[in-house]
C-alpha positions in Angstrom: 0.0 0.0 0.0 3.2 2.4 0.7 6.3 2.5 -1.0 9.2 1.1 1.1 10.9 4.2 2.8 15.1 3.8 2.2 17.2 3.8 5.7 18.8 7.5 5.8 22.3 8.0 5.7 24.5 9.1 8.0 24.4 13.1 6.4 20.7 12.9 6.7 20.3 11.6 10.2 23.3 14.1 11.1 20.7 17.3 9.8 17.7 15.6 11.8 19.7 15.1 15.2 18.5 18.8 16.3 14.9 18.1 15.6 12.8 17.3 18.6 12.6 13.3 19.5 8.8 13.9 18.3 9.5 14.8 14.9 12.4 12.5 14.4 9.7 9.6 15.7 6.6 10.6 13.0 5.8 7.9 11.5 7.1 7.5 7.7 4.4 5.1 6.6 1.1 3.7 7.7 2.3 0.8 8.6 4.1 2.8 11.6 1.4 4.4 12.4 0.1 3.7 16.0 -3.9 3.2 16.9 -6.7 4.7 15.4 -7.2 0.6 14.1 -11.0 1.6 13.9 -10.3 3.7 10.7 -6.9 1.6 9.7 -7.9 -1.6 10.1 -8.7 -4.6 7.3 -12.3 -3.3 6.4 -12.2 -0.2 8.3 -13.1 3.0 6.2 -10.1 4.2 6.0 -8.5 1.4 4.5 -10.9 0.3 2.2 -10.3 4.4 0.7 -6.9 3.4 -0.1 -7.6 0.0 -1.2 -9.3 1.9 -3.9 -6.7 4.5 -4.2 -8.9 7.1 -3.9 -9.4 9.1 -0.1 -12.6 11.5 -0.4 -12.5 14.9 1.9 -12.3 14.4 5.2 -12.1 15.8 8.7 -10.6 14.4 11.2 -11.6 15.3 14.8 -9.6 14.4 17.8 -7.1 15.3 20.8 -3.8 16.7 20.7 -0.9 14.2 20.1 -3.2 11.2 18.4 -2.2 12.0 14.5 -4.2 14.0 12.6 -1.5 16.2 10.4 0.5 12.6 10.1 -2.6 10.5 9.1 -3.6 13.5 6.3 0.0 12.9 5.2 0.7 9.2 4.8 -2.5 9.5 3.1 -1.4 12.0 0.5 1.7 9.8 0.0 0.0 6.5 -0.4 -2.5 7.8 -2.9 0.3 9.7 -4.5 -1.8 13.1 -4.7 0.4 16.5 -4.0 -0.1 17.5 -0.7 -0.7 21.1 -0.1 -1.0 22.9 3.7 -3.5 26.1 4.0 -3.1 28.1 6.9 -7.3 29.1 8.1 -5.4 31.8 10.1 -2.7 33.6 7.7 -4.1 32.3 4.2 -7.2 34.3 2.4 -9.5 34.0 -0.7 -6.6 34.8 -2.9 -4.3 32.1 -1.7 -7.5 29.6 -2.3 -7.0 30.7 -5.8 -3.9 29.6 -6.3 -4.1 26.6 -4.5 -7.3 25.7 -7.0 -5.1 27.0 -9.9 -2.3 24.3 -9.3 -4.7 21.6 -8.2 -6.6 22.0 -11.6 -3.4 22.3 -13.7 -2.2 19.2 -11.9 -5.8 16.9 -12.2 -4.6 17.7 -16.2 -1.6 16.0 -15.4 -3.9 13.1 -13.7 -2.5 13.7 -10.1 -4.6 14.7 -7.5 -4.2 17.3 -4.1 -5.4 16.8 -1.2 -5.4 20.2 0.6 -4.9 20.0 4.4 -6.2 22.3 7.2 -4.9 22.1 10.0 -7.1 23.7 13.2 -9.7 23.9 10.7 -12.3 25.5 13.1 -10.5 28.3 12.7 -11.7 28.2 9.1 -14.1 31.6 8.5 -16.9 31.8 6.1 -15.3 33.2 3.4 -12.4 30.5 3.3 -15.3 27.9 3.4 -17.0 29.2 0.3 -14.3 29.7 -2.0 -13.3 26.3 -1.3 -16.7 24.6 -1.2 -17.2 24.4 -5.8 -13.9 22.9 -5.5 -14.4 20.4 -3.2 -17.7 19.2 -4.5 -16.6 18.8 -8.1 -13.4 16.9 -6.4 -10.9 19.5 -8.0 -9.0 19.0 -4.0 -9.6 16.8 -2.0 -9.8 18.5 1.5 -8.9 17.2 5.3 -8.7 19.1 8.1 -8.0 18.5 11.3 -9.0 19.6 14.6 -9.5 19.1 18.2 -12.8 20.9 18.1 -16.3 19.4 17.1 -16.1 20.6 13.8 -20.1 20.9 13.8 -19.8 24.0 15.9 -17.3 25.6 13.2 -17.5 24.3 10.1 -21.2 25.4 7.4 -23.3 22.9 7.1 -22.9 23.3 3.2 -19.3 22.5 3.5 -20.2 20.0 6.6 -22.0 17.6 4.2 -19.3 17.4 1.8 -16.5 15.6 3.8 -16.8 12.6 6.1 -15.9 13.6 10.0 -13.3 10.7 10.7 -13.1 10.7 15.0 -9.4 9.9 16.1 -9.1 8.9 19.6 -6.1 9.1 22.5 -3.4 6.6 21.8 -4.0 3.5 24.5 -1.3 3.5 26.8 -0.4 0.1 26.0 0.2 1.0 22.4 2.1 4.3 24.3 4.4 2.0 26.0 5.6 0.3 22.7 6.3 3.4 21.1 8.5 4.8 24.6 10.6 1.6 24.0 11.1 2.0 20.3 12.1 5.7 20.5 14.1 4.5 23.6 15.6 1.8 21.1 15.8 3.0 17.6 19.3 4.4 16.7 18.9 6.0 13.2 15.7 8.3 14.6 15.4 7.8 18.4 17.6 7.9 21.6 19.0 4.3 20.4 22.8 5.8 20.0 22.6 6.7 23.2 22.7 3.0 25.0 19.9 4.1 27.5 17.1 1.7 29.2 13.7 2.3 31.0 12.4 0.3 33.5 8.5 -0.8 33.6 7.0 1.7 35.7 8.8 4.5 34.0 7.7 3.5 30.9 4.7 3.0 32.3 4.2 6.3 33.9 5.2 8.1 30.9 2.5 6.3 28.7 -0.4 7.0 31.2 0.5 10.8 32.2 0.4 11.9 28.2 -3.5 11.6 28.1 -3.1 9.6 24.6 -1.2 12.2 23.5 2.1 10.9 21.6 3.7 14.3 20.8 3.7 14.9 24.4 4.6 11.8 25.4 8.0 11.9 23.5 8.6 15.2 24.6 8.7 14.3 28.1 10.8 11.2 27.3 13.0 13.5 25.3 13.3 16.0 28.6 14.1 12.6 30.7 16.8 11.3 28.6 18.6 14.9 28.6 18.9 14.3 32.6 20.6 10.5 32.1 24.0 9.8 31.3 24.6 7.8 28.1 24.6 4.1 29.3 21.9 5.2 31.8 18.8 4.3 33.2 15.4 6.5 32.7 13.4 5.1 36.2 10.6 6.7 37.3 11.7 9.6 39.2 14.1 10.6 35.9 10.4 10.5 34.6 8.6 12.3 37.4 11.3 15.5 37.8 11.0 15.9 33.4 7.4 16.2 33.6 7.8 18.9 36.6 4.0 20.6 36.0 1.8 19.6 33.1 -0.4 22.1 32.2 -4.0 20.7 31.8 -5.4 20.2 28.7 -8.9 22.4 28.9 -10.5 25.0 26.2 -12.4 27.5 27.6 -14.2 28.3 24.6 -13.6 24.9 23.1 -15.8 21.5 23.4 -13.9 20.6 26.6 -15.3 23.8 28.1 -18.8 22.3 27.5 -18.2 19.0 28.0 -17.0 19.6 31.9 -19.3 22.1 32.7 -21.9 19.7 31.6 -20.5 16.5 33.7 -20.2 18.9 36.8 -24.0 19.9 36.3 -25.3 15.9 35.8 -22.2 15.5 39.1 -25.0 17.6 40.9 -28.4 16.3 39.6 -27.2 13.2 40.4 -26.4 13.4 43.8 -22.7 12.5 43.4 -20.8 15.1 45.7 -17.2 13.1 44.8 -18.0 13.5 40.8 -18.9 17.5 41.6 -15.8 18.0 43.4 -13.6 16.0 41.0 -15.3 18.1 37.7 -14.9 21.5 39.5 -11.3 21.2 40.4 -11.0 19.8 36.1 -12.3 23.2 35.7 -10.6 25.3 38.1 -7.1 23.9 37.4 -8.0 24.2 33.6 -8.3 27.8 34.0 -12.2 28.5 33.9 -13.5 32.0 35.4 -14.5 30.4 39.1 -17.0 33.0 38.2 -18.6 31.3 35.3 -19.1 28.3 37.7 -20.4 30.3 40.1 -23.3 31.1 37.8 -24.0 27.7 36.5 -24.2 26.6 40.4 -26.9 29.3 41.0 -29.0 28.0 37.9 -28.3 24.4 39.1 -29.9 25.1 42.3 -33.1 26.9 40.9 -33.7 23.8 37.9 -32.3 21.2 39.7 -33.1 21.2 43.5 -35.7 24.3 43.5 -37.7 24.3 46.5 -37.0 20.6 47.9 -34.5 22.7 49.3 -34.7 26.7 49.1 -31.6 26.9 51.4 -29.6 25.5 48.2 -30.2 28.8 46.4 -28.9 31.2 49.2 -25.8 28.4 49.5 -25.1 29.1 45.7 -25.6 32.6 45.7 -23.1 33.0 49.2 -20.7 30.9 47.5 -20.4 33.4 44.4 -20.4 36.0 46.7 -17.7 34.8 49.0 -16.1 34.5 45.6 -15.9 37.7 44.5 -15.1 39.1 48.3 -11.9 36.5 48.6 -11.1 35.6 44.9 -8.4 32.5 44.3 -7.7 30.4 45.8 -9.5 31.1 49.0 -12.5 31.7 47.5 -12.6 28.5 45.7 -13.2 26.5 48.7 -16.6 28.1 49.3 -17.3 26.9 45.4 -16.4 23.2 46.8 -18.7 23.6 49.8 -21.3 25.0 47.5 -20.7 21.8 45.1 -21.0 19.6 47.8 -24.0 21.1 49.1 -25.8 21.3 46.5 -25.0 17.5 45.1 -26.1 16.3 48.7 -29.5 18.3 48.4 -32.7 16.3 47.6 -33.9 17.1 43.8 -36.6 18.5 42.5 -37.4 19.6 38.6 -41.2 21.0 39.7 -40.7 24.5 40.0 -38.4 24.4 36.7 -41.2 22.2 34.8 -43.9 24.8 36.1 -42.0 27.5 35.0 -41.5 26.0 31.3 -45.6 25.2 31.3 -46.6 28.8 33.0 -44.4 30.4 29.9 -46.5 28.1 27.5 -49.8 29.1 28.7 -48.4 32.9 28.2 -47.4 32.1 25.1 -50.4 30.4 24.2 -52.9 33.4 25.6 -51.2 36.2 25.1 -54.7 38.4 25.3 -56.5 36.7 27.9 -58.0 39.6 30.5 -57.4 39.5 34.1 -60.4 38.7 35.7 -62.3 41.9 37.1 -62.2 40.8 40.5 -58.2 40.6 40.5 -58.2 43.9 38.8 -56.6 47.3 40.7 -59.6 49.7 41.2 -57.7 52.9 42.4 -60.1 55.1 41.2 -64.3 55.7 41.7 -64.5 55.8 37.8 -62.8 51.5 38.0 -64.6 50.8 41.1 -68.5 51.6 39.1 -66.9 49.8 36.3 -66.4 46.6 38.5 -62.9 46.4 38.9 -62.0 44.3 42.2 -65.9 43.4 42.1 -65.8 39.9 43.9 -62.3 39.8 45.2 -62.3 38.5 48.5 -59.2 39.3 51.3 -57.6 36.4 52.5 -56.3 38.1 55.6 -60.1 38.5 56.8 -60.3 34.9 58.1 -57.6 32.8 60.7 -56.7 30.6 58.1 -55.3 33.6 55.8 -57.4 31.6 52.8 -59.9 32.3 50.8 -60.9 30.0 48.0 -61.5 31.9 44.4 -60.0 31.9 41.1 -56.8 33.3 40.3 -56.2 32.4 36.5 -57.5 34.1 33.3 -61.2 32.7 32.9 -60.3 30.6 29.6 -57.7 28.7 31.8 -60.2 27.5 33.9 -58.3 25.8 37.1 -54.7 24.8 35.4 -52.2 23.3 37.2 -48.9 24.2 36.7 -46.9 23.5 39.7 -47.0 19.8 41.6 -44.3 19.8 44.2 -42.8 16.9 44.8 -42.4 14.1 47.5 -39.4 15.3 49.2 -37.6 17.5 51.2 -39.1 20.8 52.2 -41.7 20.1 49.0 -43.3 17.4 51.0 -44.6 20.3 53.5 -45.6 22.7 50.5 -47.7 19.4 49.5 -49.6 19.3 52.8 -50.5 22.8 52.5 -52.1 22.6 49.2 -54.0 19.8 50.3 -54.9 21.5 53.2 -55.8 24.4 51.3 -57.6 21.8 48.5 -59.8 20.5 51.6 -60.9 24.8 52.5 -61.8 25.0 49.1 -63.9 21.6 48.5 -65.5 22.8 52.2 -66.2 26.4 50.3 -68.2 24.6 47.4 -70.5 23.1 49.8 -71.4 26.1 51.5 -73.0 29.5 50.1 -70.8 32.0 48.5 -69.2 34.1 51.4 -70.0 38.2 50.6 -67.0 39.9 49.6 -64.5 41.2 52.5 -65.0 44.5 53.2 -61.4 44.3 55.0 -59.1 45.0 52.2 -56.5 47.6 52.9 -57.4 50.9 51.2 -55.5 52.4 48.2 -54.1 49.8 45.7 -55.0 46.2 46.2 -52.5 43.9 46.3 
């Protein structure tokens, strides 16, 4: 499938030696290429592409380290197409041109290009639609690459022209074979050297580099520089290269989404270790504790509600401790917050009230109040029956009164039903309570109207 790659020679390797362990180590054909076996393997889509010789566009969506730029080049070369890099950041409309220019000159010839892109989320309108007549008449062949989901950036017009091809992290078994080759090979790798790695070095390495291969080698490459040739790499040479690794977190990426959204579900689902564990991903990642803050505050109205009204004034102390202590004292009252608030009981009634009370607005936009419920400030609304009927529930002990309180074409809707626990259970007793006064009130005569109501405007 690829052409046999030809040992370098001793000038070539000598030009190389400078380049980083991680480019020395790219894989020269597919057959060297590590994982992604659910594209690559016999009757994988992929593979079957080249079988054909032909690769259609493509975009292939992943994390750092797994591939992408070396997979959109061992493609060009086993197809035998030109293969041509566009830069969504420095390259315009004009460059397009000239890339279609050569491409078309070239399908003359009867070779093909596949244009590559990398980050292509970066990719802005206009880039996308001087390409897109290009791609879909097959004049280039595009892949792009990119660790964000590509539906969020790319048009839906260019979108359903190329296939989204999902690379995943390197498994650290496969991470540990590639530590002991680059460890081993000589013409490319640390091999001239005469160095060894234990087990749990190796083993370290291959499960700190979050499937990440580019990184993993680079942290090899850092350990090495600290051994002696002849030496051993062990697993504090390991520990002291790696020193701090930044986290690998987007704020305005997927990731950004994808955590805040497993520290909301953390909550909902009562899981005060996943909540804890998903805030500090954030926190140590770099998000705005603010931002959190927020989300926590929302979290306690939709999720928890008034099954526990205590969790709202927990939240909103907890972003206001925040923005009194800031980092990283401040954090810790976000962590109690979490914890509070994945420890609450739940409750989704006041939210799902809230959604059906907006529909019924929605739905009856000109319904009149009801003339008893209306103001009647003035002698002029009083003859013309405004507050007519109303009757004030602080005349009686029980502070109740039963009447209507709903646009007439509503009749008696329900919109909230609290639920069975926590502080709802005692809201539920009082509307059954106050259910019973009113089923009592049907039986009996209709009460005359409270003369009692403060004067001025009725409230």
């Amino acid at each position: 499938m690829s052409k046999p790659v030809r040992p370098a020679g001793p000038s070539l390797f000598a030009s190389r030696v400078a380049e980083p362990l991680a480019a020395r180590m790219r894989p020269r054909t597919l057959e060297e290429y590590l994982g992604q076996e659910h594209l690559l393997a016999v009757g994988m889509p992929l593979r079957e592409a080249l079988s054909r010789g032909k690769v259609d566009s493509m975009v292939f969506w992943g994390p750092p380290g797994v591939g992408k730029t070396t997979l959109a080049r061992l493609l060009a070369q086993s197809t035998e197409a030109a293969f041509v890099s566009f830069s969504a950041v420095s390259d315009g409309v004009a460059r397009v041109r000239e890339i279609v220019a050569e491409a078309e000159r070239r399908r003359d010839g009867g070779r093909g290009t596949i244009l590559f892109v990398d980050e292509i989320h970066r990719f802005n309108r206009a880039q996308q639609d001087a390409f897109l007549p290009h791609v879909e008449t097959g004049t280039v062949v595009l892949i792009g690459a990119t660790t964000e989901n590509p539906s969020f950036a790319l048009t839906g017009a260019l979108l359903s022209r190329v296939r989204v091809m999902v690379l995943e992290a390197i498994p650290v078994s496969t991470l540990e074979g590639l530590v002991q080759r680059a460890v081993e090979d000589r013409d490319r790798g640390l091999g001239a050297r005469g160095l060894s790695i234990d087990d749990d070095a190796r083993h370290l390495l291959a499960e700190s580099s979050d499937g990440d291969a580019r990184r993993l080698l680079g942290v090899l490459e850092a350990a090495a520089s600290l051994v002696d040739d002849g030496g051993a790499i062990v697993r504090a040479t390991v520990e002291a290269a790696m020193q701090y690794r930044p986290p690998r977190y987007d704020k305005s990426g997927e990731e950004h989404y994808n955590l805040i959204s497993a520290l909301h579900k953390a909550l909902r689902g009562s899981d005060p270790h996943g909540a804890l564990y998903w805030l500090a991903r954030m926190i140590q990642g770099g998000e705005d504790p603010r931002y959190i803050a927020r989300r926590m505050v929302r979290m306690a109205t939709e999720d928890i509600g008034l099954a526990d009204p205590q969790a709202l004034s927990v939240a909103m102390t907890a972003a206001q401790t925040y923005e009194r202590l800031g980092s990283p004292e401040g954090e810790l009252a976000l962590a109690q917050a979490a914890v509070y608030l994945a420890t609450a009981p739940k409750s989704a009634r006041v939210y799902e009230a809230w959604k059906a009370a907006l529909e019924a607005a929605h739905d009856t936009p000109a319904a009149p109040v009801p003339m008893h419920l209306r103001n009647a400030p003035t002698k002029l609304m009083k003859e013309l029956g405004y507050g007519t009927g109303y009757q004030y529930a602080h005349s009686v002990p029980e502070a109740y009164l039963p009447q209507s309180y709903l646009p007439t074409q509503l009749g008696e809707r329900i919109f909230y039903e609290p639920g069975t626990f926590g502080f709802e259970k005692d809201i539920a007793k009082r509307l059954a309570w106050w259910a019973s006064l009113r089923a009592r009130a049907e039986e009996q005569p209709d009460p005359e109207p409270s003369q009692s109501e403060p004067s001025g405007e009725s409230t």
